[in-house]
Each structure stands twice: as structure tokens, then as C-alpha cells.
C-alpha positions as protocol buffer text, in pm:
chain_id: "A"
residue {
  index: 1
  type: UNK
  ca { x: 1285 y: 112 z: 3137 }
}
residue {
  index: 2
  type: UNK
  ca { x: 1594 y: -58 z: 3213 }
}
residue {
  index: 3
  type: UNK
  ca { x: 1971 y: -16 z: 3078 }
}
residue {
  index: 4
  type: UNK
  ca { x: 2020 y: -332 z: 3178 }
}
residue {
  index: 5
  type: UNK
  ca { x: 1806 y: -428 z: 2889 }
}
residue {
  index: 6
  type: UNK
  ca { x: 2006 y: -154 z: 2657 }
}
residue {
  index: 7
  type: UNK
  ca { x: 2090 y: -218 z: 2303 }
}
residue {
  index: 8
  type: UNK
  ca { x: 2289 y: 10 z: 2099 }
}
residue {
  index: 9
  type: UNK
  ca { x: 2401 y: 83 z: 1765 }
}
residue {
  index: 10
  type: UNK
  ca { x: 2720 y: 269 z: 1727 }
}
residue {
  index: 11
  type: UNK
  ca { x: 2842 y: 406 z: 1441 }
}
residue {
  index: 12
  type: UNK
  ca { x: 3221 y: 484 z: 1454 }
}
residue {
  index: 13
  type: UNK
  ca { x: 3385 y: 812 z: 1370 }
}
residue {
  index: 14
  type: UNK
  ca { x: 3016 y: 978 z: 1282 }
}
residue {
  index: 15
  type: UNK
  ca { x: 2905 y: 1234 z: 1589 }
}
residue {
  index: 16
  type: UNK
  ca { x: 2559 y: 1330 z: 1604 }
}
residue {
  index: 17
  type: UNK
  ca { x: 2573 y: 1690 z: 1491 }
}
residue {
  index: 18
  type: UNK
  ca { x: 2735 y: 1481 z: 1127 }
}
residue {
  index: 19
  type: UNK
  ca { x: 2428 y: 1238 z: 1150 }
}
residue {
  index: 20
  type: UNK
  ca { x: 2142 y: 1368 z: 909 }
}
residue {
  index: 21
  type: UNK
  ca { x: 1767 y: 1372 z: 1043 }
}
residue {
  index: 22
  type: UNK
  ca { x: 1666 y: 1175 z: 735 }
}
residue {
  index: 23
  type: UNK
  ca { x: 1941 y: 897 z: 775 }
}
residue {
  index: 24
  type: UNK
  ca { x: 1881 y: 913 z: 1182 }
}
residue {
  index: 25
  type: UNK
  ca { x: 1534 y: 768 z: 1036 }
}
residue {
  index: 26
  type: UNK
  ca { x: 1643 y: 543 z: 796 }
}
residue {
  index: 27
  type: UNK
  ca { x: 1896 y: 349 z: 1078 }
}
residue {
  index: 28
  type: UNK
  ca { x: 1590 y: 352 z: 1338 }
}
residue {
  index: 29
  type: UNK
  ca { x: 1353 y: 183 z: 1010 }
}
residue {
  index: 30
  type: UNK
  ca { x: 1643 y: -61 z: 995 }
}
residue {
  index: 31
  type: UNK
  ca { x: 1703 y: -129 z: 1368 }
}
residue {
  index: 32
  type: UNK
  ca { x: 1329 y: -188 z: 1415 }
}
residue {
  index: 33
  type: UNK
  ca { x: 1284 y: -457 z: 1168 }
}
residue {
  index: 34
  type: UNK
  ca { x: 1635 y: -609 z: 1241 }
}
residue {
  index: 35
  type: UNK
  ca { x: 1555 y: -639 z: 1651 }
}
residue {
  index: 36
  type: UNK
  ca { x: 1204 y: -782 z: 1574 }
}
residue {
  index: 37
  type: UNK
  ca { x: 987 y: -770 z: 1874 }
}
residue {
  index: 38
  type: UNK
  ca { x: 814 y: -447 z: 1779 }
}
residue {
  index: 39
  type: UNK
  ca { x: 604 y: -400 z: 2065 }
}
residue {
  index: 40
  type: UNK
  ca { x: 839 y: -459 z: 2311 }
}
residue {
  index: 41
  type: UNK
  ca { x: 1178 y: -247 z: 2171 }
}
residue {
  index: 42
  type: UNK
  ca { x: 1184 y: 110 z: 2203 }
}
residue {
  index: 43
  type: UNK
  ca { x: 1404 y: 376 z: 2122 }
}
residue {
  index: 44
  type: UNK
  ca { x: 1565 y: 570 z: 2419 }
}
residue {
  index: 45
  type: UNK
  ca { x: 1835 y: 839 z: 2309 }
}
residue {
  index: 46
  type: UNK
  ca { x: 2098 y: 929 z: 2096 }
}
residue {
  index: 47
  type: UNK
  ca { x: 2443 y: 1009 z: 2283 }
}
residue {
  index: 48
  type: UNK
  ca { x: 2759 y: 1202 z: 2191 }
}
residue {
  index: 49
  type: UNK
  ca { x: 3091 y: 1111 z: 2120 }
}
residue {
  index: 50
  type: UNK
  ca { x: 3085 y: 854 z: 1805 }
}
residue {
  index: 51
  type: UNK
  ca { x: 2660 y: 840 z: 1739 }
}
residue {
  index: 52
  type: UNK
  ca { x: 2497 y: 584 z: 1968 }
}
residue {
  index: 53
  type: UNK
  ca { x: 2157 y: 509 z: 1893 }
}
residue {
  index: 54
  type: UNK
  ca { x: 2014 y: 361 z: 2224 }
}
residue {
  index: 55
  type: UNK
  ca { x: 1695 y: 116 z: 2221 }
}
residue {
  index: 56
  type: UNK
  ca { x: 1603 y: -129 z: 2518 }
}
residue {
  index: 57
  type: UNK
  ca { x: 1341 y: -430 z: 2556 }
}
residue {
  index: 58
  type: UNK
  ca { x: 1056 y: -419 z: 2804 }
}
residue {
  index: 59
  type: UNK
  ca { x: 1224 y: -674 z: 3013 }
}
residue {
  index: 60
  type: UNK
  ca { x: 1484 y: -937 z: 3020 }
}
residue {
  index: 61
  type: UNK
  ca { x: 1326 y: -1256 z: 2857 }
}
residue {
  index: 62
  type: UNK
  ca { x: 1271 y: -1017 z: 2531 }
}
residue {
  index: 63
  type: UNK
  ca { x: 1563 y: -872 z: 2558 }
}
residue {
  index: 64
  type: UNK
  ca { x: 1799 y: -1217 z: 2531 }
}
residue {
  index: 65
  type: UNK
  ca { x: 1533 y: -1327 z: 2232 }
}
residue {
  index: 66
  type: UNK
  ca { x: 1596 y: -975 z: 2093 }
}
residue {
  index: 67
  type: UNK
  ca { x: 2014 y: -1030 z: 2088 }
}
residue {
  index: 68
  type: UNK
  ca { x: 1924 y: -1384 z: 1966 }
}
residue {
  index: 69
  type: UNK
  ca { x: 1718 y: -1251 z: 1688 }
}
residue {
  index: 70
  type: UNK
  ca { x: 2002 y: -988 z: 1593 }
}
residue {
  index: 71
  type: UNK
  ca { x: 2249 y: -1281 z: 1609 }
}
residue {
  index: 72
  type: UNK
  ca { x: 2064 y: -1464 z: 1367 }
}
residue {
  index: 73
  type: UNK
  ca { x: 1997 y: -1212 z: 1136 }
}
residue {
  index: 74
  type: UNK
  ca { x: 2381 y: -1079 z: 1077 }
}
residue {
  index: 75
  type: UNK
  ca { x: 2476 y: -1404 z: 1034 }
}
residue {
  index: 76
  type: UNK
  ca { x: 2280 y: -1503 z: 788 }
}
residue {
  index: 77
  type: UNK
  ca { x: 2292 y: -1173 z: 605 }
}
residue {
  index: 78
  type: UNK
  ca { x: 1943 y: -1134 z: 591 }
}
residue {
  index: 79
  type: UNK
  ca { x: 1739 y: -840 z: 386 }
}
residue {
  index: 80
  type: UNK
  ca { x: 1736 y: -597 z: 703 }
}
residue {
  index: 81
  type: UNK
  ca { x: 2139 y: -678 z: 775 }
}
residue {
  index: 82
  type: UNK
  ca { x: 2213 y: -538 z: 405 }
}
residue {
  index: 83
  type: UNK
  ca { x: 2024 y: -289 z: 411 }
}
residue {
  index: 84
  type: UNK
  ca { x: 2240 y: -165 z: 735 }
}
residue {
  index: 85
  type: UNK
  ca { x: 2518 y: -263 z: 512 }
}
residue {
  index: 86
  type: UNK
  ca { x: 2418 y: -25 z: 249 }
}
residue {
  index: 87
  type: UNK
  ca { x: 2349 y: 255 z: 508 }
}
residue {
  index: 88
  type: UNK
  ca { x: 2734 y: 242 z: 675 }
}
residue {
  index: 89
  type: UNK
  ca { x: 2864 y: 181 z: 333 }
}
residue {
  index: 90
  type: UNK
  ca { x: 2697 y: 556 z: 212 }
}
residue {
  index: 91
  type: UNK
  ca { x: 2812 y: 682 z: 546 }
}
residue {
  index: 92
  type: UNK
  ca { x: 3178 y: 544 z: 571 }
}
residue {
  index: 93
  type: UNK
  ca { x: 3117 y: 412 z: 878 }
}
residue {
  index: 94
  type: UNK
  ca { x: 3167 y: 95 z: 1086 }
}
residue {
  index: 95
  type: UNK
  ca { x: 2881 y: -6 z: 1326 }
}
residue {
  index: 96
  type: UNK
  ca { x: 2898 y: -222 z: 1604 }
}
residue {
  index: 97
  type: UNK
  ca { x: 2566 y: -325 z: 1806 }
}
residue {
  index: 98
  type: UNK
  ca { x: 2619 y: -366 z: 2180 }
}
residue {
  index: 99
  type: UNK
  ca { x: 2474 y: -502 z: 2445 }
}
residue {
  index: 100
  type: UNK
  ca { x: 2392 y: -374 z: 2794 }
}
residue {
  index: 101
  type: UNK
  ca { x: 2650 y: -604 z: 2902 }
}
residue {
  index: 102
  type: UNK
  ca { x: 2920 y: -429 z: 2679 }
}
residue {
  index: 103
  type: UNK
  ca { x: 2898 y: -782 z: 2463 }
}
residue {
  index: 104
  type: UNK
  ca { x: 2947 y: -664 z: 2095 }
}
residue {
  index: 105
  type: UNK
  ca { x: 2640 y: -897 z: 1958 }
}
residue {
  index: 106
  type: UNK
  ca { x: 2745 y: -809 z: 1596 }
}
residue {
  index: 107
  type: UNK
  ca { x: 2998 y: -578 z: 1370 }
}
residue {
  index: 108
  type: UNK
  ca { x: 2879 y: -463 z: 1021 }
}
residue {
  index: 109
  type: UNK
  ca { x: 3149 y: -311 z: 779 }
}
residue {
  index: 110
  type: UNK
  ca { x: 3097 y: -141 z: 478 }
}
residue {
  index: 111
  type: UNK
  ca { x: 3123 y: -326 z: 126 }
}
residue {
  index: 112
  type: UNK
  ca { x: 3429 y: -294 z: -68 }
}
residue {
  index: 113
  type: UNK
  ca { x: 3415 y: -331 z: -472 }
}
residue {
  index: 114
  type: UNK
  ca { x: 3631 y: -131 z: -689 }
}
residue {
  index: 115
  type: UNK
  ca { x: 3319 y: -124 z: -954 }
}
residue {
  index: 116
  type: UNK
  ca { x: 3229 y: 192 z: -1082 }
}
residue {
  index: 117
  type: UNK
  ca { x: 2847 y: 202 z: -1146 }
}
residue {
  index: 118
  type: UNK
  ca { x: 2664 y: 544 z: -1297 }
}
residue {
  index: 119
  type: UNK
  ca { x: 2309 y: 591 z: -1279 }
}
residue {
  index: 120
  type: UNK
  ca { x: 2112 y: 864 z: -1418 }
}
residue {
  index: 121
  type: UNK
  ca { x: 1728 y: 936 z: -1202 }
}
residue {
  index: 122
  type: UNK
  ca { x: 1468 y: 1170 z: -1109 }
}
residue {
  index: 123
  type: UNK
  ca { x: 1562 y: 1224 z: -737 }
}
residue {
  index: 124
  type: UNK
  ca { x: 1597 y: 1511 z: -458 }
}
residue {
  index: 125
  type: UNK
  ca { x: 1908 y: 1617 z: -245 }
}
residue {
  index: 126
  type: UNK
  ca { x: 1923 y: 1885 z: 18 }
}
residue {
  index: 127
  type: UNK
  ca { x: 2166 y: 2122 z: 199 }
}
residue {
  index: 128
  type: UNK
  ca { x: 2265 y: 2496 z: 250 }
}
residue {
  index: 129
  type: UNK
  ca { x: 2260 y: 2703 z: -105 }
}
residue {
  index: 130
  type: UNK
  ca { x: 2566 y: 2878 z: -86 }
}
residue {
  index: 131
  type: UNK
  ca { x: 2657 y: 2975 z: -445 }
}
residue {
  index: 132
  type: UNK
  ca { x: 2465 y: 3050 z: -722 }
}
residue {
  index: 133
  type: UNK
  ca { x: 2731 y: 3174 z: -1077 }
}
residue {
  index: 134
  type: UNK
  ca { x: 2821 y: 3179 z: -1448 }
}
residue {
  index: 135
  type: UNK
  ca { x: 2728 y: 3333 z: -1749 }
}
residue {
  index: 136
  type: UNK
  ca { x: 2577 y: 3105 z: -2014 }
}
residue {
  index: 137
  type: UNK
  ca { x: 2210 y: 2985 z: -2014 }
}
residue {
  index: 138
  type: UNK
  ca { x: 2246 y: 2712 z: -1757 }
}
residue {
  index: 139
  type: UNK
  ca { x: 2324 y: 2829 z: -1423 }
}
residue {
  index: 140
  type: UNK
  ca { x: 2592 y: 2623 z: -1182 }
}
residue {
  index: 141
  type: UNK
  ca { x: 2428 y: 2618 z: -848 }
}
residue {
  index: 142
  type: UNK
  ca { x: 2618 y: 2480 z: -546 }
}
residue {
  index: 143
  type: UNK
  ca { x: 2422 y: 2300 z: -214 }
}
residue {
  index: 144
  type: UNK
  ca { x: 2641 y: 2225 z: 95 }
}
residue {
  index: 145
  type: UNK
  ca { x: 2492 y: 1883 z: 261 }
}
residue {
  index: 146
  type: UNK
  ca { x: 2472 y: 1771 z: 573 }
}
residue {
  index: 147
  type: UNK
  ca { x: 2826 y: 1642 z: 565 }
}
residue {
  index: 148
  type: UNK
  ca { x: 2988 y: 1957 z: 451 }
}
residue {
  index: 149
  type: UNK
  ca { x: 3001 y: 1775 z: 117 }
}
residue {
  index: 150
  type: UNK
  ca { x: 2928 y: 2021 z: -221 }
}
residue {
  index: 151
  type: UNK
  ca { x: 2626 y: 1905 z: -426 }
}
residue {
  index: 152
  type: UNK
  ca { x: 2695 y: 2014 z: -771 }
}
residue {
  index: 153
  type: UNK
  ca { x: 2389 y: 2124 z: -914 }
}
residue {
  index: 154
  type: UNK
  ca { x: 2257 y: 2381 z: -1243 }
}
residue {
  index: 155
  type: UNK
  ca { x: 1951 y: 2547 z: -1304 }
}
residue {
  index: 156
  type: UNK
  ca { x: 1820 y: 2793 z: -1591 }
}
residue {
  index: 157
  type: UNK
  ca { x: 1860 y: 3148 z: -1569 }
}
residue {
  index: 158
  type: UNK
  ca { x: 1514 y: 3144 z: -1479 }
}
residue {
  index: 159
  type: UNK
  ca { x: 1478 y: 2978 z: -1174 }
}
residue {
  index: 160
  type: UNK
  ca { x: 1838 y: 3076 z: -1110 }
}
residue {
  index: 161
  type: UNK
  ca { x: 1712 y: 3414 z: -1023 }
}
residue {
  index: 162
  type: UNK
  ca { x: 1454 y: 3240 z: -785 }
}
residue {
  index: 163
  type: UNK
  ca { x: 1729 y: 3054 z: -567 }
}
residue {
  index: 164
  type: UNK
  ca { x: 1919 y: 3340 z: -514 }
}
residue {
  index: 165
  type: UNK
  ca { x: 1611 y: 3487 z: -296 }
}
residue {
  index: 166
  type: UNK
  ca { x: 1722 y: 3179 z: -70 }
}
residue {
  index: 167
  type: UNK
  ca { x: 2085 y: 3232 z: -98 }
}
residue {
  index: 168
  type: UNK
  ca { x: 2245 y: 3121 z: 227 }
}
residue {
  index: 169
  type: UNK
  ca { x: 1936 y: 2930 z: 337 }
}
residue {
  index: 170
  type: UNK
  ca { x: 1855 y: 2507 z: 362 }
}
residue {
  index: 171
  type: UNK
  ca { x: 1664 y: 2410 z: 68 }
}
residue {
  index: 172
  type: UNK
  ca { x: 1564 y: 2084 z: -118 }
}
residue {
  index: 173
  type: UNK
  ca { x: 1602 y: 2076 z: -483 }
}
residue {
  index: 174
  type: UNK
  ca { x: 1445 y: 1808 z: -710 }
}
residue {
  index: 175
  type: UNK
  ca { x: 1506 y: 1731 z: -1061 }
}
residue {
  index: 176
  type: UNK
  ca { x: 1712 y: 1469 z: -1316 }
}
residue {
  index: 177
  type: UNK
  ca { x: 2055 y: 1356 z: -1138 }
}
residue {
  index: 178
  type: UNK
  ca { x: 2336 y: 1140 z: -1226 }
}
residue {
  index: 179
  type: UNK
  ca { x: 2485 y: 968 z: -956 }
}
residue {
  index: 180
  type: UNK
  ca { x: 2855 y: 813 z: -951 }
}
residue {
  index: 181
  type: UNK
  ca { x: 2940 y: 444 z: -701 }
}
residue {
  index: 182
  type: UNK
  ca { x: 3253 y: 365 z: -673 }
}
residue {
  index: 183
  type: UNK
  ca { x: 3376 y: 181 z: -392 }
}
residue {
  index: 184
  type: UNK
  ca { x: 3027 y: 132 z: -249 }
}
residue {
  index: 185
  type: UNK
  ca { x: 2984 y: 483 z: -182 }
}
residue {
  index: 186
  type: UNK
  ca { x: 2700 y: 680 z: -411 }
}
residue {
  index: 187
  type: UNK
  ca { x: 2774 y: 1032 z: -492 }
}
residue {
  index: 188
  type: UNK
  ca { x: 2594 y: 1287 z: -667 }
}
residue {
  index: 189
  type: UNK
  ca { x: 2754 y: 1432 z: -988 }
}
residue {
  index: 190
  type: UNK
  ca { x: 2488 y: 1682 z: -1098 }
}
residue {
  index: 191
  type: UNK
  ca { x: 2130 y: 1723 z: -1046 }
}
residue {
  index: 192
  type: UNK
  ca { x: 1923 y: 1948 z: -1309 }
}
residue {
  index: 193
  type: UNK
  ca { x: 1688 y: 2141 z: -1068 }
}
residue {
  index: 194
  type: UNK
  ca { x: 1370 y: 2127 z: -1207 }
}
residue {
  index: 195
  type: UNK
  ca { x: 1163 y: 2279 z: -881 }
}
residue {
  index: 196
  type: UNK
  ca { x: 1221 y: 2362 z: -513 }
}
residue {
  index: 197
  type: UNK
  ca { x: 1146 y: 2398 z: -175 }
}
residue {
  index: 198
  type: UNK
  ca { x: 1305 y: 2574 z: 160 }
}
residue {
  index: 199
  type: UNK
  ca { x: 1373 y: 2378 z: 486 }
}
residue {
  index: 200
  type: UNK
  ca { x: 1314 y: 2475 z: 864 }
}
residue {
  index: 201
  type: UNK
  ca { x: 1682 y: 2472 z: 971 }
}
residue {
  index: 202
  type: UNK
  ca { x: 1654 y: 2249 z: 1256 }
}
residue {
  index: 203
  type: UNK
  ca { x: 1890 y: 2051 z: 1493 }
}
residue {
  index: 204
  type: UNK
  ca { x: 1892 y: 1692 z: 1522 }
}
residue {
  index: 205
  type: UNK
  ca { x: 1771 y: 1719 z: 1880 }
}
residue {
  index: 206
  type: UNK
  ca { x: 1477 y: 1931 z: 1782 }
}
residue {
  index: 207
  type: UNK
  ca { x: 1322 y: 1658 z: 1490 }
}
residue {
  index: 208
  type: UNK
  ca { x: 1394 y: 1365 z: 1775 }
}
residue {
  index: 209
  type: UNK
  ca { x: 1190 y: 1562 z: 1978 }
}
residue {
  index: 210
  type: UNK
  ca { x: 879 y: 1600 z: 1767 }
}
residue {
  index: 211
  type: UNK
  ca { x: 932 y: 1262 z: 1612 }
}
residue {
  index: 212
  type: UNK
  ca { x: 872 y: 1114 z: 1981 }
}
residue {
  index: 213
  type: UNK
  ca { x: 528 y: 1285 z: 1987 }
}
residue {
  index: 214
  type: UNK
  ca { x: 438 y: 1078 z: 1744 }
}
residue {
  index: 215
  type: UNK
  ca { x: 157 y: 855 z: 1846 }
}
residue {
  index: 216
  type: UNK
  ca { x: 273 y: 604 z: 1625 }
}
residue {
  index: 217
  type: UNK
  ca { x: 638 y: 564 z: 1623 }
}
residue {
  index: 218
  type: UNK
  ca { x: 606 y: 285 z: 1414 }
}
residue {
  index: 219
  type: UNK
  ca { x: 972 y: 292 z: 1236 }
}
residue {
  index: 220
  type: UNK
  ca { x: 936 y: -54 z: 1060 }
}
residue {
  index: 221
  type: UNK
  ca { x: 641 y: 132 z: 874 }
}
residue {
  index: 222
  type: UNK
  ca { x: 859 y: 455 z: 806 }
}
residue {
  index: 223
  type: UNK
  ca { x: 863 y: 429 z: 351 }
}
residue {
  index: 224
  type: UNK
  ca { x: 1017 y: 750 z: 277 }
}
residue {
  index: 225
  type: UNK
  ca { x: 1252 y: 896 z: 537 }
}
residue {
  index: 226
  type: UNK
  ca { x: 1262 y: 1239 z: 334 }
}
residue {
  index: 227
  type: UNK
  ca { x: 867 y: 1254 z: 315 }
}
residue {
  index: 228
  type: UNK
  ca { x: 891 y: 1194 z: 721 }
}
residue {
  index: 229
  type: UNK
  ca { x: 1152 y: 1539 z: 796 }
}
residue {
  index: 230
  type: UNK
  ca { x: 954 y: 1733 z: 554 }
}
residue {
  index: 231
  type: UNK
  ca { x: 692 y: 1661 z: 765 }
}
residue {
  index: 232
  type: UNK
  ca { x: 908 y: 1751 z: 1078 }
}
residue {
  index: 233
  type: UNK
  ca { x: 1037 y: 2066 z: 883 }
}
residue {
  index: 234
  type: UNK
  ca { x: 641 y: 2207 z: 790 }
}
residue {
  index: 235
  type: UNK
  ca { x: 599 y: 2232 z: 1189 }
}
residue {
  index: 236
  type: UNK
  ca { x: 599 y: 2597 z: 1331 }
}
């Protein structure tokens, strides 16, 4: 490997330690199919300070068609570039992808709309349980996510007394959700918890390890980046 044949994706004012493992998935997914050139690009590291993802080519010729490619495909706001769109949007972020030779090859910024959109789905969310209260038959229950963000959630008294065995601990929760946009950014405003799970509380640096085991490493394949950390997460 190179660094003269770097490539990086840095996303401003996000540090690694805010970056969740499932999203760290979701931007390599993206990355893979926006560079092209799958056999050739490969992901190196993830550094400190605002989160740089770091990839290089196998050598030089790829690496030009590569930043050529990447040109091509912000400017024409292809599929892959919204989708990276969407991503920095959630995140409130502004990414820049760099070159080896400090050449900023592209900037995407986050969609602006002052439309507020509410949607109402079957969907999961995950985070520290850290309150679990009230008095009538449905239970508020409170997640802390990744971001330090509450997730407002409620439960029967049931299963109520089941989540407080895992009070203080990372769980995903599943179950009917209504979710607010407004100014491009989705937000949960409750989620019904229907069923459950806990999470292996590990670091970003511990998943990027075992995901680099894998033989595969295919991230332009990657579906579901939640079905990939519980995956990481089951490992002992």
C-alpha cells in the first residue's frame, strides 16, 4: 500500500468515538460503490480528530481513474452521491473527499428543506436503557443513542418489567415508530417496543477489527448495516 494513492472521506465536526458502528458501515457501502474499482480500493483506517475514513488504490493508474470516477459521479449527482447526501444530512455533517495530494476532489453538504414530513413504520433503534417510569398501563421507556440523543420509547407493563433486568445496559428495541423530518434530518418521536434484544457494548475500534477478518469485505454487497453489527455484537 501506498498513501500516495490515499483517498479519504472526512466528515467535519463528527470524531470517531460520535461515529456509530452501523453508520461507519453504511459510509464504507457508499464509498465502495461511489470509488468504483472494487478490486483494486481498499479500506485502510479510520483516524482521530474530525472522522477520516482512509481507502487507497493498488497503484497510481487506478488511483487517477478512481478520483476521475468520484469526479464524475458528484457532479452528476448520481444514485451513490445522494445516498452520501442522505447519510451527512442524518448526521449534520459536511464531508469533503481528499486526495493524497491534499486536492479536495469533491464537497457534499447536507440538504436543506424546511418540509416537515412524518412517517409512521415497523423499525428498530438502539442505545443505552437508562430509564424505565410512570404509572398507567403503558410504560415510558427512555434509550440514550449513540449520539447522546434520547430515544423516546413505551412499552406495556409487561415487558416493562423485562427491560428493567437490562437497566443501564445497550439494547435494541423493535416495534411500530413514528418518525419526524424536518430540515432533512429524521428523528424518532416514539417507538412502541414490541420485542428486544441486548448488545455487546463494544468500541468502534473493536467491530473494525473483526469486520477486517472478514474474508469478504465486500461493502458494495453490505444490505443491512444493522443485520452486519449484530453479527459483530453475537461474537464472544
Amino acid at each position: 500500500m501506498s498513501k500516495n494513492n490515499r483517498l479519504t472521506l472526512k466528515l467535519h465536526d463528527i470524531t470517531p468515538n460520535q461515529l456509530p458502528m452501523a453508520r461507519l458501515v453504511e459510509y464504507l457501502s457508499v464509498l465502495s460503490g461511489l470509488y468504483g474499482y472494487v478490486e483494486n480500493v481498499h479500506f485502510e483506517s479510520i483516524e482521530e480528530g474530525s472522522t477520516l475514513l482512509n481507502s487507497y488504490t493498488s497503484n497510481s493508474s487506478v488511483h487517477y481513474d478512481v478520483i476521475k470516477r468520484t469526479k464524475e459521479q458528484i457532479s452528476n449527482n448520481s444514485p451513490l452521491h445522494q445516498k452520501l447526501v442522505k447519510l451527512i444530512t442524518t448526521d449534520r455533517t459536511i464531508a469533503e473527499i481528499i486526495s493524497s495530494e491534499g486536492i479536495v476532489i469533491g464537497t457534499i453538504r447536507p440538504e436543506l428543506t424546511s418540509e416537515i414530513i412524518t412517517i409512521r413504520k415497523r423499525s428498530s433503534v438502539q442505545g443505552r436503557l437508562y430509564k424505565i417510569g410512570g404509572k398507567d398501563e403503558i410504560i415510558p421507556v427512555k434509550l440514550e443513542g449513540a449520539n447522546k440523543e434520547t430515544l423516546n420509547c413505551e412499552a406495556t407493563s409487561n415487558l416493562a418489567v423485562k427491560l428493567s433486568h437490562y437497566l443501564f445496559k445497550y439494547i435494541r428495541v423493535t416495534g411500530n415508530s413514528e418518525w419526524i423530518k424536518k430540515d432533512g434530518i429524521w428523528k424518532l418521536k416514539k417507538l412502541t417496543i414490541e420485542d428486544f434484544i441486548e448488545l455487546q457494548d463494544i468500541n468502534l475500534g473493536q467491530a473494525l477489527q473483526k469486520i477486517s477478518k472478514d474474508a469478504g469485505n465486500n461493502w458494495d454487497e453490505i444490505d443491512d448495516a444493522y443485520e452486519v453489527l449484530e453479527k459483530l455484537r453475537s461474537i464472544n
